[in-house]
N, C-alpha and C positions, 0 to 999 in steps of 0.2 A: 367250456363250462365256467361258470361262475359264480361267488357266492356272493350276495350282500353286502355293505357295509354300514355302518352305525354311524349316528352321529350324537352331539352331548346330551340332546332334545331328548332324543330314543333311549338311549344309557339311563337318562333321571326316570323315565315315567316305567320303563324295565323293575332298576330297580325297586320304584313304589310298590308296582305289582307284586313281584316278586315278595316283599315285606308282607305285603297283606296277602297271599296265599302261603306261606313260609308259618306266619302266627297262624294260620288256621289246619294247617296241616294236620298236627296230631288226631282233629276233629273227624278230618277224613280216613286213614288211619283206626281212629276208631271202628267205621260204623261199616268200614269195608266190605269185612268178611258179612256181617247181617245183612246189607244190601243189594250183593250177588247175584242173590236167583230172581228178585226184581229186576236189579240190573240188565239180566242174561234174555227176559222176553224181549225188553222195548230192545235191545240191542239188534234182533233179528230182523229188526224192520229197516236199520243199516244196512245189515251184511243184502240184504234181496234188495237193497234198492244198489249196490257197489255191482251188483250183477260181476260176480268171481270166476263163473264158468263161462258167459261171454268175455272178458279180460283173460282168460287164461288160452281160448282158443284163439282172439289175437295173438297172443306172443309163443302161440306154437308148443304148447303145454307148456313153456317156461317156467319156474316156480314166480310168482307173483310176490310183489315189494311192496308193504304196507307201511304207511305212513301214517300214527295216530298222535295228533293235537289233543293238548292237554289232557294228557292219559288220565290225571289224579295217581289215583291206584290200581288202575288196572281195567279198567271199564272208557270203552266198548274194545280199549287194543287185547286181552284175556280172549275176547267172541270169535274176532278173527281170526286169532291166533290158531285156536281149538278149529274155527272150520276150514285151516289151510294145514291141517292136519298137524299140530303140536303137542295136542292132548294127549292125555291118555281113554278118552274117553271117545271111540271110534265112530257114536252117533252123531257127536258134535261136528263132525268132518264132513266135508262139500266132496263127494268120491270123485277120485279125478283129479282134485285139485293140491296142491301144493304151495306154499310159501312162507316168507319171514313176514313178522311185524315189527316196527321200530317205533315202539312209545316214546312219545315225549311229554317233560312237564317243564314248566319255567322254575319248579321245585326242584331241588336235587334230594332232600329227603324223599322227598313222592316216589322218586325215579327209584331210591333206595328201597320202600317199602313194597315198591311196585314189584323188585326184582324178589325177593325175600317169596311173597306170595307167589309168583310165580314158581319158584325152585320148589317150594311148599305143594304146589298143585300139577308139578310134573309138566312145564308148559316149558318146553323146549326151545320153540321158535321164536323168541323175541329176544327182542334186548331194549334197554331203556336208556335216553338220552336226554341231559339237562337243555333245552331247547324253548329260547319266546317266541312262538308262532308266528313275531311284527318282525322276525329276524332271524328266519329257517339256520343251521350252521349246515344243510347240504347243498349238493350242486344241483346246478337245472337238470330237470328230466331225472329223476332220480327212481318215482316210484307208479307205482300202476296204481294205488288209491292212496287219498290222503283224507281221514275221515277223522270227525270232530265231534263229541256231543257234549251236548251242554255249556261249551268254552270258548267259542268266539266271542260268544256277547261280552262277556270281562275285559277286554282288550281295548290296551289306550286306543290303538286306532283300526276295527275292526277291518277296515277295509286296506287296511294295509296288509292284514292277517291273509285273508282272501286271494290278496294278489301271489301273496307268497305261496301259499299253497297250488295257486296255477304256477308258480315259477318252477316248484322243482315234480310237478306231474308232467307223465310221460303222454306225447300226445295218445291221443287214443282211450286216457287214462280217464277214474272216475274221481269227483272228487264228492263226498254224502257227509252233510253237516247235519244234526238233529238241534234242532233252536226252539227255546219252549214260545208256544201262540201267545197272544196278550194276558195281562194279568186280569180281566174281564173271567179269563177263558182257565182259569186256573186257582180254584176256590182257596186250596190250603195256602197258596204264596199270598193271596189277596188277603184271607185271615192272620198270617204272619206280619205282614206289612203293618197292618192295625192295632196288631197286638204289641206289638213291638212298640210301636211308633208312642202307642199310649200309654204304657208302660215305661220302658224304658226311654222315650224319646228319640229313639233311633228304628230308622228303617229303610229299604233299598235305596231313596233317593241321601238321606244324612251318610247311610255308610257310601256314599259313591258309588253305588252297584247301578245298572237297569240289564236284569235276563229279561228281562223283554223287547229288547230292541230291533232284535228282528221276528216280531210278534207278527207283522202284515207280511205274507207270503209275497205277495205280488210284486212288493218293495224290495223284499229280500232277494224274491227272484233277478232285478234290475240291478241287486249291487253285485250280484254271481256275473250279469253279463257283464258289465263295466270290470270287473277282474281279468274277464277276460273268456269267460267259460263260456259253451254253447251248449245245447240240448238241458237246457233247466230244466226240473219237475219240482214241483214240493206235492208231497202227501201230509195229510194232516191224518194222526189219531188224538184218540179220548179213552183209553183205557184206564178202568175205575177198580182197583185193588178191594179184597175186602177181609176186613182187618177188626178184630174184635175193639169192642168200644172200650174196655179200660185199656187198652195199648196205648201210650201217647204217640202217635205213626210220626207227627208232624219232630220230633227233636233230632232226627238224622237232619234234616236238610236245612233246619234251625240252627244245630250246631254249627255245621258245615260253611253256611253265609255268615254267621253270626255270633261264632265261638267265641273267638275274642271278645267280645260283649258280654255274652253271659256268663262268661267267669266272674268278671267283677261285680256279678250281681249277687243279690241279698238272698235267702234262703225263702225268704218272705215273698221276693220279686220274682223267683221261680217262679213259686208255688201261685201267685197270681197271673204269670203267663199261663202257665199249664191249665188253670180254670178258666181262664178267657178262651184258651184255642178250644178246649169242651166246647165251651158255651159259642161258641162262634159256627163248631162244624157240625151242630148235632143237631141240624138239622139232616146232615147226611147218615146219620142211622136207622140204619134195617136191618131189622131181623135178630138187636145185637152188635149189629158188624158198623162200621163206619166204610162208607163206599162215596169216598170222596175222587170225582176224577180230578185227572192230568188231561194236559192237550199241549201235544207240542206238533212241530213239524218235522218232518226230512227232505230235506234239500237234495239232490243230486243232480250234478253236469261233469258235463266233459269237455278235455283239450281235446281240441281237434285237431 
């Protein structure tokens, strides 16, 4: 067995990240507990594509070892949790099946707030570990899934991220990343981007972000094999929430990319983002409601 080792390259661009998810933390934190039962649908489109009951009949009813990249606060590692029966909540559970999750964040707050909620919501089976995905701290072959959403893309070097995650999956094992499609394909981030950018001069490409980078399935599929994995699939959804029009829907995930930003801003500079994202997404009202989609993917392969 063996783990990894760093070098000074890795150490500096660690801790940049690190800095910039660390200032944004309290944002997530925030918005945790109201983004949950959102949360809890798109999540299910991991747990069926990790396929839990075939993994569980490999390893001989074994209780099953989950591996979740950049947890944040608790989302998607909370889903698996509950349907490898931690819950208190018996529908949530895959009958049959058993096991731990091991959250991780490059945050050690996260990891803190992560545990907090859990204790709070009766979730047993997990634990949470301070952990950069470009630099697993476990040994090879460690887990039967190692599942990711929304968090590869942030990563100095993503496909360093990838490799590692095949290093410490057990053959046999799944590994289901949820990466959002192009920003073409994703209205509220493409109006965010705009608003931002003319407003405040800042947006995905000034603050160094791109969640798009594995926007092209077919590409993203190619970087799974070169990691190493076999039997790739990506699913693409488009599910369209719907959400009363005076709600501002878009300041959770504004905050969340963008906290640090918006604090130093004016009352005044708010107040004209928040009239811009209106005016930008209203064409998506119906009925009253703002039913603006999302489209991401899910990724899933396997060591063989």
């Amino acid at each position: 067995m063996t783990t990894p080792t760093s070098d000074n390259t890795s150490d500096t661009a660690a801790d940049k990240s690190s800095r910039t998810w660390q200032n944004l933390s309290t944002d997530w934190i925030t918005w945790a507990e109201r983004l949950a039962p959102a949360a809890e649908k798109i999540n299910r489109h991991m747990i069926e594509a990790a396929d839990l009951p075939g993994l569980a009949a490999l390893r001989d009813g074994a209780p099953l070892e989950v591996l979740d990249l950049a947890s944040g606060v608790g989302e998607p590692a909370f889903s698996f949790a509950r349907a490898l029966g931690g819950g208190t909540d018996d529908s949530a559970n895959i009958p049959g099946i058993a096991g731990h999750v091991t959250a991780s964040d490059i945050v050690s707050d996260m990891c803190d707030a992560l545990m907090e909620r859990a204790a709070e919501e009766e979730i047993s089976n997990i634990k949470a570990v301070p952990a950069n995905m470009e630099k697993l701290p476990f040994e090879d072959q460690s887990f039967d899934v190692v599942s990711c959403r929304f968090g590869v893309m942030f990563c100095e070097d993503p496909d360093k991220a990838l490799r590692e995650a095949f290093r410490v999956l057990r053959p046999g094992g799944k590994a289901v990343f949820m990466v959002w499609a192009p920003l073409v394909d994703n209205p509220l981030f493409a109006a965010m981007d705009a608003v931002l950018g003319n407003i405040l001069g800042i947006g995905f490409d000034a603050a160094g972000l791109d969640p798009f980078c594995f926007g092209d399935a077919d590409q993203s599929m190619m970087r799974f094999e070169k990691a190493g994995f076999t039997g790739i699939e990506a699913t693409t959804h488009s599910p369209a929430g719907r959400i009363p029009e005076n709600a501002p829907f878009w300041k959770p995930q504004m905050d969340m990319l963008f906290g640090n930003v918006l604090r130093k801003s004016s009352d005044m500079e708010v107040g004209a983002i928040n009239a811009a994202m209106f005016e930008t997404l209203a064409p998506y009202i119906e009925d009253g409601h703002f039913q603006v989609p999302i489209c991401f993917h899910v990724l899933s392969a396997k060591r063989a």
